[in-house]
C-alpha positions in Angstrom: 77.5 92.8 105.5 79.9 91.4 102.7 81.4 89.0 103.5 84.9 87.8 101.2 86.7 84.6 101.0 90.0 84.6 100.0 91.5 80.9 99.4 95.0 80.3 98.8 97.2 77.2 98.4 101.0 76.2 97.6 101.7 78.7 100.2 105.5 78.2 99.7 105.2 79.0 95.9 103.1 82.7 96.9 105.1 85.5 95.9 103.4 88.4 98.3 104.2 91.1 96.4 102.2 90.0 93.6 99.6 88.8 95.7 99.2 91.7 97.0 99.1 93.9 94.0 97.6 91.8 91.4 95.2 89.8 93.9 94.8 92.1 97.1 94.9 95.3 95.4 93.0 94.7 91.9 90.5 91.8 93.0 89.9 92.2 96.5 90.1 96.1 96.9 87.2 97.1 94.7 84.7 94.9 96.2 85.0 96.1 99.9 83.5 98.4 101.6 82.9 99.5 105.5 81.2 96.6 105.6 83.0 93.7 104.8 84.6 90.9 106.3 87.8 89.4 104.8 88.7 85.6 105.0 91.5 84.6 103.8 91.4 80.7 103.9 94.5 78.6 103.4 94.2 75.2 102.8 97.7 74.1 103.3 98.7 72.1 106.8 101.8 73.4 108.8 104.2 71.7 110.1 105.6 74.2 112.2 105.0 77.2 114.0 107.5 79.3 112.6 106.6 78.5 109.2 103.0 79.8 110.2 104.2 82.6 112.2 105.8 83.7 108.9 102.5 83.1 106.5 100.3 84.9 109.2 103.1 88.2 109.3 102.9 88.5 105.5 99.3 88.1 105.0 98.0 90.3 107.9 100.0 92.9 106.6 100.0 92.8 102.7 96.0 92.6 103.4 95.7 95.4 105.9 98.2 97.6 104.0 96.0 97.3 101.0 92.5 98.1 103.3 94.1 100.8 104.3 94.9 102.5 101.3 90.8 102.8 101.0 90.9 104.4 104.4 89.4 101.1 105.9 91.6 100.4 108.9 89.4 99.1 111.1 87.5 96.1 109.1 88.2 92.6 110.1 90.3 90.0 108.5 90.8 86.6 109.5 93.3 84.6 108.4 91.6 80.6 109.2 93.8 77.2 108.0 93.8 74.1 109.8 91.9 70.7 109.8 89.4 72.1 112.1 88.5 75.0 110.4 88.0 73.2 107.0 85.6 70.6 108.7 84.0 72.9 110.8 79.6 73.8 110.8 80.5 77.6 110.4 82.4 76.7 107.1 79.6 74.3 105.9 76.9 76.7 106.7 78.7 79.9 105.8 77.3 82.2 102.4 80.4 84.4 101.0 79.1 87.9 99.2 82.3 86.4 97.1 84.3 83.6 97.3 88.1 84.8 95.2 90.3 81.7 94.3 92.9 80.9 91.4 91.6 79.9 87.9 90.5 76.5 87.9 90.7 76.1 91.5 88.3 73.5 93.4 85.4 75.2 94.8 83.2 72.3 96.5 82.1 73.0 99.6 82.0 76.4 99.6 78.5 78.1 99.6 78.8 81.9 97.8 76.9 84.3 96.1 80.0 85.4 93.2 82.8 83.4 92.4 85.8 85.7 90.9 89.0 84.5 89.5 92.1 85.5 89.6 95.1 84.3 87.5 97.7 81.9 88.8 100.4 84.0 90.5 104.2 83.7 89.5 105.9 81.4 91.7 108.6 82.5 94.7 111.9 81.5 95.2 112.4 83.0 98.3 114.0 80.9 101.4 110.6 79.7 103.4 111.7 80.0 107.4 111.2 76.5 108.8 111.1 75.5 112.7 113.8 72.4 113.6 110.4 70.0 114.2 106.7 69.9 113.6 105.5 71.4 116.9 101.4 71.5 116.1 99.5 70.0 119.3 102.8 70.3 121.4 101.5 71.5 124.6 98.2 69.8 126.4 98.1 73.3 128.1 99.4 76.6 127.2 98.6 80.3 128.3 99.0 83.7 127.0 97.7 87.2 128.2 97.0 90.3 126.8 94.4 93.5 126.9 92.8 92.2 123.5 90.8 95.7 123.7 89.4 96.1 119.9 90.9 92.6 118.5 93.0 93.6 116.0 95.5 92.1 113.7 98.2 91.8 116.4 95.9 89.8 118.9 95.0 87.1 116.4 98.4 86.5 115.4 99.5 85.7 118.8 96.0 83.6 119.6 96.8 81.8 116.2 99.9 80.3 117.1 98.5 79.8 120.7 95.8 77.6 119.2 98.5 75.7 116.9 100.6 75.0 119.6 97.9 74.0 122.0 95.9 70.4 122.2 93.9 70.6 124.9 93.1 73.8 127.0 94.2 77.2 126.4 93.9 79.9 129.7 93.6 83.2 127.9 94.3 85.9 130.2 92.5 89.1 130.0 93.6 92.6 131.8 91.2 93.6 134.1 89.7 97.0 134.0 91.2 98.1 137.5 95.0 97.3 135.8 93.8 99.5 132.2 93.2 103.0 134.1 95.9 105.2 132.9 95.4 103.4 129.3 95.1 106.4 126.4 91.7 107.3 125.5 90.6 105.4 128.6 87.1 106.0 127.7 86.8 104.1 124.4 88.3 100.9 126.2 85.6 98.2 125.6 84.7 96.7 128.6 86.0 93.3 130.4 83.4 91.4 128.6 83.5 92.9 125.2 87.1 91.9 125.2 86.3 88.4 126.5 84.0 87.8 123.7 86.3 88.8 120.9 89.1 86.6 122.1 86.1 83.4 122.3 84.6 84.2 119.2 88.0 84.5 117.1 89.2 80.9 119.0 85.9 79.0 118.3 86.1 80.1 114.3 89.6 78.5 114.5 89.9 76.3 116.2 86.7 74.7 118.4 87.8 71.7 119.9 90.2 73.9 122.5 88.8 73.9 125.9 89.3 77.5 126.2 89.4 79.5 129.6 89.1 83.2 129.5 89.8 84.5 132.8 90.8 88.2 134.4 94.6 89.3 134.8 95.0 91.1 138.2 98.6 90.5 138.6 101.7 90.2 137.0 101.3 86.6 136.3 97.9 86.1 136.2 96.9 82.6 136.0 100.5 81.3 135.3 100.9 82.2 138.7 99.0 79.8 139.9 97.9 76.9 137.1 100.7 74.2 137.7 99.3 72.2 134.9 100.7 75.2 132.2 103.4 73.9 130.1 103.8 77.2 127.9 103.4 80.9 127.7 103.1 82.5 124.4 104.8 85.9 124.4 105.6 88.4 121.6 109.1 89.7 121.5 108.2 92.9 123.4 106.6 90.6 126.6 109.6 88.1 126.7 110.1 90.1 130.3 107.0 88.8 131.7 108.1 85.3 130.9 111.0 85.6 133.2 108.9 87.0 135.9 106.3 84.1 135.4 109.2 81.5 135.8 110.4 83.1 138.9 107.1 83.5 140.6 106.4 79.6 139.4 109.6 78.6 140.9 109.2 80.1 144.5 105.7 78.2 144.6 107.4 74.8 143.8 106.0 74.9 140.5 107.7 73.3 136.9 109.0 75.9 134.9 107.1 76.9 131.8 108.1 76.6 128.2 108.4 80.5 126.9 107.1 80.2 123.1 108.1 83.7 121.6 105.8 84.9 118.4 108.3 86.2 116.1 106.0 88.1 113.9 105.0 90.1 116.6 106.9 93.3 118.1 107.1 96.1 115.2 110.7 94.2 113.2 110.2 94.8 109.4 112.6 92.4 108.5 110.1 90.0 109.0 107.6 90.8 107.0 105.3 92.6 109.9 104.8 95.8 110.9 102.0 96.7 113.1 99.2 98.6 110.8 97.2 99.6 113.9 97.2 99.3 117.5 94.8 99.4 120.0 95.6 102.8 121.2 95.2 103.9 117.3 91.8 102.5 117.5 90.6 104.1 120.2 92.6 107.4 119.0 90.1 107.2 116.0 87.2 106.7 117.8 88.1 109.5 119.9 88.3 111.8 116.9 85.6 110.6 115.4 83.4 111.9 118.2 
């Protein structure tokens, strides 16, 4: 496997056009292959969620667009940044094939096999979307649900803000298989557990602390339904329905109404800087003709 680390800083400077032509496209590009792993590490703190929604848009997509051009849609990139991540074993103990960072950039603490450089990028002066108030940590308890079949690009946008938001505990619900039978290309769904573990596995590399529940979705609501200590439910713009439902269901039980965090980034709007590369239904339309 080859594994690539990507580090970035001064994320407000970044112009992602260049990044993604003179870093993505001429650095990155001809050093992966089927496969590789990307990291793309940024060592800047947030201070709000929709300034991270924003980063995590343009970076997921100026990085998949450029996999893609090499006909590698499917490899995995993870976009990691926060305190937890940057003090974390896996961090310590991880060996990049490379590890890419900005000429004369600090490099301690980083164990790789090739160190490239690239040259410092010209600097933006684009408007940088800022939220009213920091919001990190906000809510002890949040939730969010989801199919998370093939973990894509999509899914760890909407777990990453979850995980910002959230202090404590974060219920991830996960469809069921009895809800997912009239899903396209039914038959290269992963199973209930496969899908589990990729939502674990992607939470734990971000952010480990989280006590994280992973439970089954059988219902509209799932466990918002029937958790009153929820404060929040992470939607995307194309679930904001669900939300309403939730808070309906929650109020005929008595229950306290939950905050409805919406993901910007997330629900196919260009104007924001994401478009959704590939889908879980695209993935499993590959596999299919790939058989």
């Amino acid at each position: 496997m080859t594994k690539i680390a990507l580090v970035l800083k001064d994320l407000e400077e970044i112009d992602y056009s260049e990044l993604q032509e003179q870093v993505l496209r001429k650095v990155i590009l001809p050093i992966v292959n089927k496969s590789s792993v990307l990291d793309i590490i940024l060592l800047d703190a947030f201070e709000d969620s929709v300034h991270l929604d924003d980063v995590l848009g343009r970076l997921y997509s100026a990085s998949r667009d450029v996999l893609v051009s090499k006909g590698l849609e499917l490899q995995p990139i993870n976009v990691l940044f926060g305190s937890e991540w940057s003090e974390s074993e896996h961090r310590k103990d991880y060996i990049w094939s490379y590890l890419v960072t900005e000429e004369g950039a600090e490099i301690t603490g980083y164990k790789y096999e090739n160190h490239i450089q690239y040259q410092k990028l010209k600097i933006s002066h684009n408007t940088i979307p800022h939220g009213s108030q920091p919001d990190g940590n906000r809510y002890k308890v949040s939730a969010l649900g989801g199919t998370f079949d093939h973990l894509h690009d999509g899914h760890k946008i909407l777990l990453s803000v979850a995980s910002y938001l959230t202090s404590q505990r974060l219920i991830v619900g996960v469809t069921d298989e009895e809800l997912l039978v009239n899903k396209k290309y039914q038959e290269f769904l992963e199973d209930f557990e496969e899908r589990c573990n990729g939502v674990n596995k992607f939470l734990q590399l971000l952010k480990p602390s989280l006590k994280m529940e992973v439970v089954a979705i059988r219902d509209v609501c799932g466990p918002t339904g029937t958790v009153p200590e929820i404060e929040c439910l992470i939607v995307s713009r194309e679930t904001i329905g669900g939300g309403e439902v939730v808070n309906k269901t929650r109020a005929s039980k008595g229950m306290s109404q939950l905050d409805i965090y919406v993901v910007n980034v997330l629900g196919g709007q260009e104007d924001d800087g994401w478009k959704e590369k590939i889908s879980s239904t695209d993935i499993r339309k590959r596999l299919a003709s790939s058989t």
